[in-house]
VOMIDO-254021 format. One line per field, with one value per residue (C-alpha): residue number from 1; residue in one letter; z, y, x. Coordinates in pm, whole numbers, plus 50000, padded with zeros to 5 digits. Each point is the difference from the previous one (the first is absolute). Layout:
BEGIN
seq (NUM; ...)
type (a; ...)
zz (Z; ...)
yy (Y; ...)
xx (X; ...)
END
This chain:
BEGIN
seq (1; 2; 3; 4; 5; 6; 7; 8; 9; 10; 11; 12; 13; 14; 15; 16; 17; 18; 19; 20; 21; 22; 23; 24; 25; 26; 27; 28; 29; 30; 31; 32; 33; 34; 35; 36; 37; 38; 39; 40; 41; 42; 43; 44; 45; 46; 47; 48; 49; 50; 51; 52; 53; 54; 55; 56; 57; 58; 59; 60; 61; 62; 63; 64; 65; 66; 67; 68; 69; 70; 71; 72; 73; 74; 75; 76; 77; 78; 79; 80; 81; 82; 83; 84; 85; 86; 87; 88; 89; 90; 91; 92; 93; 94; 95; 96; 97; 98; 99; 100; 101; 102; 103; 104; 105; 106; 107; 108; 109; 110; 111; 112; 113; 114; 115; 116; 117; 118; 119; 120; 121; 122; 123; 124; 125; 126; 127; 128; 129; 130; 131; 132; 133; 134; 135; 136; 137; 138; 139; 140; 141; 142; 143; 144; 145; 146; 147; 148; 149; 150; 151; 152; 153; 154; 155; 156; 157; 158; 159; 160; 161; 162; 163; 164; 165; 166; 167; 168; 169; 170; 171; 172; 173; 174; 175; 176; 177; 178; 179; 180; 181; 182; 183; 184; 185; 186; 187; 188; 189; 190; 191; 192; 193; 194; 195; 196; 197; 198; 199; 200; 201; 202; 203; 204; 205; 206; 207; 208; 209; 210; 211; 212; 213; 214; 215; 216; 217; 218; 219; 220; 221; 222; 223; 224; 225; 226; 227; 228; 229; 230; 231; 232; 233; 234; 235; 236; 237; 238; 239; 240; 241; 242; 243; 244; 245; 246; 247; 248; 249; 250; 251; 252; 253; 254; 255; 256; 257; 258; 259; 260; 261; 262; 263; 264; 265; 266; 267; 268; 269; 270; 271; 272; 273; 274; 275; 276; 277; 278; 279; 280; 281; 282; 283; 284; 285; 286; 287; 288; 289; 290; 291; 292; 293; 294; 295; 296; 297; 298; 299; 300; 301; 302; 303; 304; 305; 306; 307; 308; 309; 310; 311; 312; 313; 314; 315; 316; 317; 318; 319; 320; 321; 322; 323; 324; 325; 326; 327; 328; 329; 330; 331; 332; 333; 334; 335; 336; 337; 338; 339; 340; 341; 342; 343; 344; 345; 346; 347; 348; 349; 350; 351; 352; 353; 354; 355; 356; 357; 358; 359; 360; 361; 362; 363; 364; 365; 366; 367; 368; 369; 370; 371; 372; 373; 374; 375; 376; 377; 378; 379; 380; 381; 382; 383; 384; 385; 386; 387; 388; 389; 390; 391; 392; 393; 394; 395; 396; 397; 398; 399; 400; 401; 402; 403; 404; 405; 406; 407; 408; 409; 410; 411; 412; 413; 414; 415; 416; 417; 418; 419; 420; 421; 422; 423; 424; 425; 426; 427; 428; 429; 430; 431; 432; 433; 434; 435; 436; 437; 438; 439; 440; 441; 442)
type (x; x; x; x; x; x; x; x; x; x; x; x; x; x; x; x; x; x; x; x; x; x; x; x; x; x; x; x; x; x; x; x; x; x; x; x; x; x; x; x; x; x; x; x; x; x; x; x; x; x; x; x; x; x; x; x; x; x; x; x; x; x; x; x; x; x; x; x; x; x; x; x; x; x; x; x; x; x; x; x; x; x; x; x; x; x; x; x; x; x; x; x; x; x; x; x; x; x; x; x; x; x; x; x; x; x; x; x; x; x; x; x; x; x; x; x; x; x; x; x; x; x; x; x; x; x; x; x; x; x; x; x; x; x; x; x; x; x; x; x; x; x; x; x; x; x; x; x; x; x; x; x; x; x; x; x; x; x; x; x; x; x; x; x; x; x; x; x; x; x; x; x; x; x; x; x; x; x; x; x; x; x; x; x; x; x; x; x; x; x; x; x; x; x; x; x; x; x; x; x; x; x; x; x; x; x; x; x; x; x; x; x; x; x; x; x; x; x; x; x; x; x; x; x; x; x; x; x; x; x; x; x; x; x; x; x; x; x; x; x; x; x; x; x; x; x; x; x; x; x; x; x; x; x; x; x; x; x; x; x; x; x; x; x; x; x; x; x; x; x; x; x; x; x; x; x; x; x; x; x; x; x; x; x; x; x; x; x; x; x; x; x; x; x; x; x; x; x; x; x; x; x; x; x; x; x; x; x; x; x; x; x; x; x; x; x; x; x; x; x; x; x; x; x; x; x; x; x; x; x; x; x; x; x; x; x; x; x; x; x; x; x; x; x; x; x; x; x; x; x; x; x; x; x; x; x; x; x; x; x; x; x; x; x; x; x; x; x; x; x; x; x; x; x; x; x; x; x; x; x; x; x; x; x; x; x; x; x; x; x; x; x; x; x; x; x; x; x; x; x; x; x; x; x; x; x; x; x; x; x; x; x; x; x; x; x; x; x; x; x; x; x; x; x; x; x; x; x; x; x; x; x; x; x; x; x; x; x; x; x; x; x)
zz (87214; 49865; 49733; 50205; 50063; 49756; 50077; 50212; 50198; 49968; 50160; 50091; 49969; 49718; 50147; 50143; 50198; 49738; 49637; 50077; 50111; 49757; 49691; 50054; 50164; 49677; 49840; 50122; 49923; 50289; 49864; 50184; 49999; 50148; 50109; 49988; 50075; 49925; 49782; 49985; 50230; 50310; 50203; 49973; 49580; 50007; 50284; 50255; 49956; 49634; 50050; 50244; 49948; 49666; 50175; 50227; 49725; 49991; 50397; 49995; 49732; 50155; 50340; 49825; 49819; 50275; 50186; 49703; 49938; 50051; 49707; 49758; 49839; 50051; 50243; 49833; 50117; 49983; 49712; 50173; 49717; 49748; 50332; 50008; 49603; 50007; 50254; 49790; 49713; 50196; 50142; 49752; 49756; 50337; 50014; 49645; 50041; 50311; 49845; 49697; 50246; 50166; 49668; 49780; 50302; 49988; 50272; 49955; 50103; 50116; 50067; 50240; 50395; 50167; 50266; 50161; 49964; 50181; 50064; 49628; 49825; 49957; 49820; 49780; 49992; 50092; 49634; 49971; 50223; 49984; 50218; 50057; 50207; 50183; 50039; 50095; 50183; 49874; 50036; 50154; 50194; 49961; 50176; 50306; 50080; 50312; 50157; 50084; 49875; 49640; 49912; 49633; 49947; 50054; 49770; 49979; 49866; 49630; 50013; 50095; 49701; 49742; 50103; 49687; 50189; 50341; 50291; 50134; 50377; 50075; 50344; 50039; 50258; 50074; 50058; 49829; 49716; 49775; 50181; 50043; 49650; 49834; 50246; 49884; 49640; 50043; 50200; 49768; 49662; 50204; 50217; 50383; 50153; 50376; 50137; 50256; 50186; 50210; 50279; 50073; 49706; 49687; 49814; 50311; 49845; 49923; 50198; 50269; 49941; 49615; 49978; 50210; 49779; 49717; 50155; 50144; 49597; 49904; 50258; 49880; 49664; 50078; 50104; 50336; 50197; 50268; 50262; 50153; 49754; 50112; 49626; 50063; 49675; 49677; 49859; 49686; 50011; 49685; 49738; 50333; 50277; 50349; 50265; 50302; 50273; 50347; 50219; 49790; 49747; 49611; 49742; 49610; 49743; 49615; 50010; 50252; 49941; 50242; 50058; 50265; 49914; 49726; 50118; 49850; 49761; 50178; 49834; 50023; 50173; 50278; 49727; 50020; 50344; 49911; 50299; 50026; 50213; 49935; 49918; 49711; 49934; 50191; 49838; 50124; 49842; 49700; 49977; 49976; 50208; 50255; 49698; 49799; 49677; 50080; 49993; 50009; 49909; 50039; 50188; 50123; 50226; 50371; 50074; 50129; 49671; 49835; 49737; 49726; 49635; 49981; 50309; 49769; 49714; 50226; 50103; 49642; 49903; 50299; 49916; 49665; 50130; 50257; 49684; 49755; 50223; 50032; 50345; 50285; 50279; 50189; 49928; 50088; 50021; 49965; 50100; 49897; 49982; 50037; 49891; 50007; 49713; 50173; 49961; 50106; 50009; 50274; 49928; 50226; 49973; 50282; 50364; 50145; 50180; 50320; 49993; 49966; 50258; 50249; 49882; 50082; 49663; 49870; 49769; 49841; 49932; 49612; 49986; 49576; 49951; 50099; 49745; 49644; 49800; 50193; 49987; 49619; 49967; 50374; 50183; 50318; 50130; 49975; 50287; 50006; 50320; 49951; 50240; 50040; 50211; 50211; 49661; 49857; 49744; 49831; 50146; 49955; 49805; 50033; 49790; 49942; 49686; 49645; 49897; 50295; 49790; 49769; 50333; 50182; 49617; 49996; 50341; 49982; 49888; 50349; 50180; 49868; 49919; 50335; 49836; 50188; 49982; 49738; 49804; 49985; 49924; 49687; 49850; 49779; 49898; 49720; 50189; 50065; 50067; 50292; 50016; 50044; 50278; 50144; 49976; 50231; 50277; 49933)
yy (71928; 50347; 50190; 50290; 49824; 49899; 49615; 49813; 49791; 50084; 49773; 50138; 49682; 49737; 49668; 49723; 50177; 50230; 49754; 49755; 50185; 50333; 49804; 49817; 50311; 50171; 49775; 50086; 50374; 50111; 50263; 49891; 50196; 49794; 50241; 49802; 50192; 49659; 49669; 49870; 49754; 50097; 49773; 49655; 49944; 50269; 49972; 49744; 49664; 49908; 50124; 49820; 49677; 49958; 50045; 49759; 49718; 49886; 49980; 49783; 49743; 50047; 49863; 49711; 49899; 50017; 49759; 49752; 49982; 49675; 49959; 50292; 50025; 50348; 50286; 50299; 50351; 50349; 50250; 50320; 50244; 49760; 50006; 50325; 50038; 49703; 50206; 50296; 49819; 49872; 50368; 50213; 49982; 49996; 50370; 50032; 49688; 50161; 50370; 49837; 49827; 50354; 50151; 49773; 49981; 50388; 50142; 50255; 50006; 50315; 49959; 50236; 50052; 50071; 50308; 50052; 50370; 49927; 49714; 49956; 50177; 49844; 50154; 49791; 50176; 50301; 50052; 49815; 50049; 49697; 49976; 49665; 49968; 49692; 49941; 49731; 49958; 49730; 50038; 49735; 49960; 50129; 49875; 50088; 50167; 49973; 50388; 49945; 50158; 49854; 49848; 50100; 49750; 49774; 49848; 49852; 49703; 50146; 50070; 49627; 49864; 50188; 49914; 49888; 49841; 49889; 50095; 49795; 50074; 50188; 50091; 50031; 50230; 49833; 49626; 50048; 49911; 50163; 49973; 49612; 49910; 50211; 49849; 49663; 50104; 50183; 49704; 49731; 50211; 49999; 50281; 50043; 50140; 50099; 50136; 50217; 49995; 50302; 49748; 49641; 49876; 49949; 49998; 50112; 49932; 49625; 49690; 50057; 49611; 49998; 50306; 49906; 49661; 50270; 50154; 49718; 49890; 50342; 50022; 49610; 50109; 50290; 50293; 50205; 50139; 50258; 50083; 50292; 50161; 50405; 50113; 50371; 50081; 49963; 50121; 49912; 49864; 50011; 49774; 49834; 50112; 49973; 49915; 50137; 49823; 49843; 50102; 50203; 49707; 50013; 49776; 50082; 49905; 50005; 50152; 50076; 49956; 50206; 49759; 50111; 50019; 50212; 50327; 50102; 50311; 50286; 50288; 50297; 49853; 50226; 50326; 49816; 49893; 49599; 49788; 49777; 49890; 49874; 49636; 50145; 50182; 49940; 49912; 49861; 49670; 50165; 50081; 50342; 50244; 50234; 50249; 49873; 50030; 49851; 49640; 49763; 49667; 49769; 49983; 50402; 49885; 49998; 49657; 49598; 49852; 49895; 50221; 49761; 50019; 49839; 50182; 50359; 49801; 49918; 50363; 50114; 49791; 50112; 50345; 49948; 49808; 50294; 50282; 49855; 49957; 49586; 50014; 50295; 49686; 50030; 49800; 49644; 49867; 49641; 49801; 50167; 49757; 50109; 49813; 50104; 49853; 49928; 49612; 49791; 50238; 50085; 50039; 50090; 50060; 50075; 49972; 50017; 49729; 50212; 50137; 49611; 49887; 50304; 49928; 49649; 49879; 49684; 50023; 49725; 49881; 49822; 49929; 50043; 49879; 49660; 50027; 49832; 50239; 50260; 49733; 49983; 50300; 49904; 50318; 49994; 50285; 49936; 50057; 50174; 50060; 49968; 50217; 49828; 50177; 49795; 49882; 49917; 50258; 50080; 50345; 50080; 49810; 50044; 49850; 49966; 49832; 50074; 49978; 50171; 50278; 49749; 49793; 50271; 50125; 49718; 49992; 50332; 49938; 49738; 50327; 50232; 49775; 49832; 49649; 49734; 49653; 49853; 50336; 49927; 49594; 50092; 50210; 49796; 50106; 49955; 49724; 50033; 50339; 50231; 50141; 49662; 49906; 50323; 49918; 49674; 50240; 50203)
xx (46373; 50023; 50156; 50113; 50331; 50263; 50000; 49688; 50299; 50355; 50299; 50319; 50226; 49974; 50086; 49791; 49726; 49936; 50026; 49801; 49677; 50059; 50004; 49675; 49890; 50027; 49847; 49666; 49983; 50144; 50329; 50266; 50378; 50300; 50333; 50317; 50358; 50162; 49948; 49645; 49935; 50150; 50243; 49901; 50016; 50297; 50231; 49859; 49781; 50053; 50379; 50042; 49847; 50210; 50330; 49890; 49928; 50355; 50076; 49668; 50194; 50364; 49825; 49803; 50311; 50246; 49765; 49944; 50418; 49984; 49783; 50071; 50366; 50043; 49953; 49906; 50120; 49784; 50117; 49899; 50050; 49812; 49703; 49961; 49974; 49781; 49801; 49971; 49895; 49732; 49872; 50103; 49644; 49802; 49932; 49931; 49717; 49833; 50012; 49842; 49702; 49963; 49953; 49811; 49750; 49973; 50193; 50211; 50417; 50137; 50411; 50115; 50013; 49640; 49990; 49679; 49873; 49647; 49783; 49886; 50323; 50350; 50284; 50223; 50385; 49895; 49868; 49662; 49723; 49753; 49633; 49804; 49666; 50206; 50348; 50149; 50361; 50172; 50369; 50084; 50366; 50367; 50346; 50067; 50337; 50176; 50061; 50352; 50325; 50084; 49631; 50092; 50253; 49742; 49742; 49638; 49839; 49969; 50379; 50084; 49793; 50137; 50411; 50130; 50290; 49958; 50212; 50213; 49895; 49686; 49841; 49635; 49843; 49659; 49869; 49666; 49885; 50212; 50293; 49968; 49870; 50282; 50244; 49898; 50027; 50369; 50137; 49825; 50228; 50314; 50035; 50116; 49692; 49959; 49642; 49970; 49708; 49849; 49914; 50004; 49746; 49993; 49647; 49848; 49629; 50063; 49988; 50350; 50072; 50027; 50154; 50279; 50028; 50021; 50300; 50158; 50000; 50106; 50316; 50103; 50032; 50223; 49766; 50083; 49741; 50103; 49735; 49870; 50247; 49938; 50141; 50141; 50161; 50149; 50346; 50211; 50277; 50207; 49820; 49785; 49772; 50044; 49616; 50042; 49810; 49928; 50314; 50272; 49971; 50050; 49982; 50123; 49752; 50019; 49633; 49719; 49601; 49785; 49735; 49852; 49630; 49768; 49768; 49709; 50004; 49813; 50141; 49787; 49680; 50018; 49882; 49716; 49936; 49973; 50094; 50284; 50323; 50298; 49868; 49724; 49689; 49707; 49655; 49705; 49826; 49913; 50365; 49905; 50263; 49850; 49942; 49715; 50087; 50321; 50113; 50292; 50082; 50317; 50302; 49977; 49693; 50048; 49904; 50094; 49949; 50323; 50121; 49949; 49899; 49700; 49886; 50062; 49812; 49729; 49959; 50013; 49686; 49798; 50070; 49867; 49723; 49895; 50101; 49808; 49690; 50015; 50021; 49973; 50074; 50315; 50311; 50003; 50398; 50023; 50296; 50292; 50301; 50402; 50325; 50378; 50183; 50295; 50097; 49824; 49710; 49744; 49653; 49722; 49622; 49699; 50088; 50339; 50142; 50091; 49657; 49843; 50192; 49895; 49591; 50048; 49953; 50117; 50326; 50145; 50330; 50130; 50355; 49968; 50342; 49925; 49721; 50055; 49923; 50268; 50253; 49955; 50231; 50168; 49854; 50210; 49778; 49633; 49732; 49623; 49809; 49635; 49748; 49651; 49735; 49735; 49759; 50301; 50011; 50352; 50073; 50352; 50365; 50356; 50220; 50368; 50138; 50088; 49653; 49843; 49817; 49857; 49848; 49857; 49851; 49830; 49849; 49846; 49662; 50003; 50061; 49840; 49685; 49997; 49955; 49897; 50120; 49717; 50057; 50396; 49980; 49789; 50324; 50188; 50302; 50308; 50236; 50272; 49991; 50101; 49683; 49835; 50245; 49886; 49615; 50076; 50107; 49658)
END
């Protein structure tokens, strides 16, 4: 590193693939400067994961306890204004914790928006011009917003979290994640939701099967799902709005979310001649972007991986790794696992079952709610499909059921590790657990 430049590495973004790598980064001498227009963190402590996963907690419970009625004396209903202050409670002192681990660690926190004047010069709000020897691009995703008439009367994900009252009808536009997690969550608090999908599939990069068991559970308890829904506009209508789609068809709706996906944040890369398309930035395996002294980490990157957390966090540490002069080997992914918290949940790790099935590979079959341990809280929906290849390695895990996430967790290290079957009978684990159960399908 040099000192003819302001900052050694300088992010432009301040959430997962930048935190977790800059602070440690830091650390070792290097002087690291983080720009952030918005709250420290990014999306997922802010206005996604952590959100999300709190206003989830109580649809979890209201489906255990409607199932164990028999045996509990009361069903319990969801509070949605006391949710969504329980969920700010619960992210509120996040940014001030993570700005705290930037700073005590030695970076330095610049608030404002980041324009790129040059390769090694950004400007913050047109007041503050900043240079860095590297820079790295980590801004990570924003909402997508459907280019029809009346796209302002709709709203995103952050929009639907922070509702102090909830609607009493609400359409969604979009069957991914989003939209099928927060239509779980709106119908599970009371309201009349209806999804409309783009095509004919929900979830499209999840196991067909279990996602239609997901919807089949969805539309019995009151959710409408309208196919190959062509949205063409919105309108108000007095205190209500009015979808127009398919065939000269409306339907009135208390609120809309646009849910139809998240783009990366490119803004301005094009002064600079960095590559990238509509999915991302490119890089190559150093995750270094097509101008050297350029990089980018997270959920802007142009790639298959799924554009999860841990993968950002993983990215953050190799980039500190390859900054602070630890390592100058390329990036080595491991397995990268995905869930959608809808309910019951689908979780997935290593090789897709479409994929195994094509190879030839050997995929098993568990019917988990016949299982004890799944009929301790009566799971009605509970299945995993197991891929094998010819040593009998663990190479890929679906799983639907409440405690999907927590099963494939736990059969990672199989995966990743390619354990063999001495390897995996000398794990013994806390019974009865999930993740136990899970090891026996290993």
């Amino acid at each position: 590193m040099t000192n003819k430049y302001d900052y050694d590495v300088l992010y432009i973004g301040a959430g997962h693939a930048t935190f977790d790598g800059a602070a440690p980064l830091a650390k070792t001498g290097v002087r690291v400067g983080v720009i952030e227009s918005g709250l420290i963190g990014g999306t997922c402590p802010n206005r996604g994961c952590n959100a999300k996963i709190t206003l989830d907690e109580p649809v979890k419970l209201t489906r255990e306890t409607a199932r164990l009625n028999d045996i509990l004396s009361s069903a319990p209903t969801i509070n949605w204004t006391a949710n969504v202050a329980h969920k700010q409670e619960i992210i509120d002192p996040l940014p001030a914790g993570l700005t705290a681990r930037l700073e005590d660690g030695g970076a330095t926190i610049i608030h404002g928006h980041a324009t790129f004047k040059d390769a090694h010069t950004v400007v913050v709000d047109d007041q503050q011009t900043i240079t860095a020897e590297k820079i790295v691009i980590a801004t990570g995703l924003k909402p997508h917003r459907l280019d029809i008439p009346g796209t302002k009367l709709a709203h995103d994900s952050s929009d639907f979290m922070n509702l102090k009252r909830l609607p009493q009808s609400i359409v969604i536009i979009g069957a991914g994640y989003i939209g099928m997690e927060f239509a779980t969550i709106a119908n599970a608090a009371g309201a009349q939701v209806t999804v409309m999908l783009h095509g004919d599939q929900a979830l499209r990069d999840f196991y067909q099967p279990f996602v239609a068991q997901v919807v089949d559970d969805l539309t019995e308890r009151g959710v409408t799902f309208i196919k190959n829904a062509n949205v063409q506009a919105f309108t108000k209508q007095d205190d209500q709005f009015q979808v127009s789609y398919g065939d000269h068809q409306q339907l009135t709706t208390d609120w809309i979310l646009d849910a139809t996906g998240r783009i990366p944040n490119l803004d301005g890369l094009d002064r600079i001649g960095v590559k990238y398309d509509r999915h991302g930035v490119y890089v190559n395996d150093h995750l270094q972007t097509n101008v050297p002294n350029i990089y980018a980490a997270g959920d802007v990157l142009a790639n298959d991986l799924p554009k999860v957390t841990p993968a950002a966090y993983f990215e953050s540490k190799y980039l500190m790794r390859l900054f602070s002069g630890q390592t100058s080997a390329p990036i080595d992914y491991p397995v990268i696992p995905s869930v959608v918290f809808t309910s019951p949940r689908i979780a997935q790790a290593g090789m897709k079952i479409p994929a195994a099935e094509k190879a030839g590979l050997t995929v098993s079959d568990n019917d988990l709610a016949d299982y004890w341990y799944y009929q301790v809280s009566k799971e009605p929906i509970a299945a995993s499909k197991q891929v094998h290849d010819q040593d009998g390695h663990l190479v890929g895990v679906t799983e639907i059921s409440d405690q999907a996430e927590d099963a494939v967790n736990a059969l990672l290290p199989a995966i990743e590790y390619q354990l063999d079957r001495e390897q995996i009978d000398r794990l013994i684990g806390i019974f009865p657990t999930i993740g136990y159960a899970a090891w026996h399908r290993a």
